[in-house]
C-alpha positions in Angstrom: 23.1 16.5 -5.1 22.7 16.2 -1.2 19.0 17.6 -1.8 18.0 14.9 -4.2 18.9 12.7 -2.0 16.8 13.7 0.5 13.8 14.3 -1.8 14.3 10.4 -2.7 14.6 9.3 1.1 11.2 11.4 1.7 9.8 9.5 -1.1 10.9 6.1 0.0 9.6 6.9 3.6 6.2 8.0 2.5 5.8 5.5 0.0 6.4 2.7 2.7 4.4 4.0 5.6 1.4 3.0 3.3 2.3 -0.4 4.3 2.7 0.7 7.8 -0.6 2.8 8.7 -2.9 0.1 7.6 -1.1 -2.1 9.9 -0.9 0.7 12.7 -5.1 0.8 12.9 -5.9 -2.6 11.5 -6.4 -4.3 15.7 -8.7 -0.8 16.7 -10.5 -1.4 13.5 -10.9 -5.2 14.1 -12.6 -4.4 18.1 -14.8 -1.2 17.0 -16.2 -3.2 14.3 -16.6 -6.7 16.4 -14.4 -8.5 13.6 -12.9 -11.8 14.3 -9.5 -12.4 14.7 -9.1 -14.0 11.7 -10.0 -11.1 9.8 -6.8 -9.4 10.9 -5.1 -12.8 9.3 -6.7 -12.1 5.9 -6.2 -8.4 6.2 -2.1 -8.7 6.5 -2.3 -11.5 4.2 -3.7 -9.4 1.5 -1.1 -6.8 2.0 1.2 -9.4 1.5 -0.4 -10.8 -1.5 -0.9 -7.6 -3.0 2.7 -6.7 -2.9 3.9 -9.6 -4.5 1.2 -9.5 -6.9 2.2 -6.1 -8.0 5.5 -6.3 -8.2 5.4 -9.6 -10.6 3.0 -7.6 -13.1 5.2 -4.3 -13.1 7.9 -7.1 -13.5 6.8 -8.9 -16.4 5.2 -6.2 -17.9 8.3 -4.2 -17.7 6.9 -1.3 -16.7 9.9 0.7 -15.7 12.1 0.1 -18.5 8.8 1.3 -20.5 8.1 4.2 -18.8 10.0 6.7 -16.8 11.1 5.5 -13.4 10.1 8.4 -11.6 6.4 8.3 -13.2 6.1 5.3 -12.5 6.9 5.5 -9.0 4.7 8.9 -8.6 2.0 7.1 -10.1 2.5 4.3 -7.8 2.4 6.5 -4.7 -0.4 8.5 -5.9 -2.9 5.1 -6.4 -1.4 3.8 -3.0 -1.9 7.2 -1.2 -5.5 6.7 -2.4 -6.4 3.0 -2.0 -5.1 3.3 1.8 -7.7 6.5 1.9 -10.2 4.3 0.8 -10.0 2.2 4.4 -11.4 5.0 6.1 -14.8 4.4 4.7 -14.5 0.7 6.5 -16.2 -1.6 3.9 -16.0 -4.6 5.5 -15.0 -6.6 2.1 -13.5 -3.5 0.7 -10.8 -3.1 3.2 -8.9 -6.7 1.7 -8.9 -5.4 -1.8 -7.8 -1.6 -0.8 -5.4 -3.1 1.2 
């Protein structure tokens, strides 16, 4: 039982330090790039938006008490593991929707 735990605490952490490293690099990305400050503004703000966005579509569409939890939740990780990949490739414009 104790190792389940754990495996579900690892989960938890991994899944939120997608919100974090986006955060973590978006000022260096801003002043290598020459972005205005108000970039950064939008760039948090879409995090935001995406979040709540995300969570009222799993929510109305019921998507965990359709499918298994844990799928769902791998999935989930898997396509935010990706979309925060994406950033590296510093599109400009793409960098709001990945994020």
């Amino acid at each position: 039982m104790k190792q389940i735990l754990f495996i579900i605490i690892l989960a938890q952490f991994f899944c939120t330090s997608v919100w974090f490293a986006g955060n973590a690099v978006m000022t260096e990305m801003a002043i290598a790039k020459d972005l205005d400050e108000l970039y950064l503004v939008y760039l948090i703000s879409a995090v935001q938006f995406g979040f709540i966005i995300g969570t009222l579509v799993f929510a109305s569409l019921s998507i965990a008490d359709r499918y298994s939890p844990s799928l769902v939740f791998l999935f989930s990780a898997l396509f935010a593991a990706l979309f925060n990949g994406l950033i590296t490739f510093n599109w400009i414009t793409g960098n709001s929707i990945f994020r």
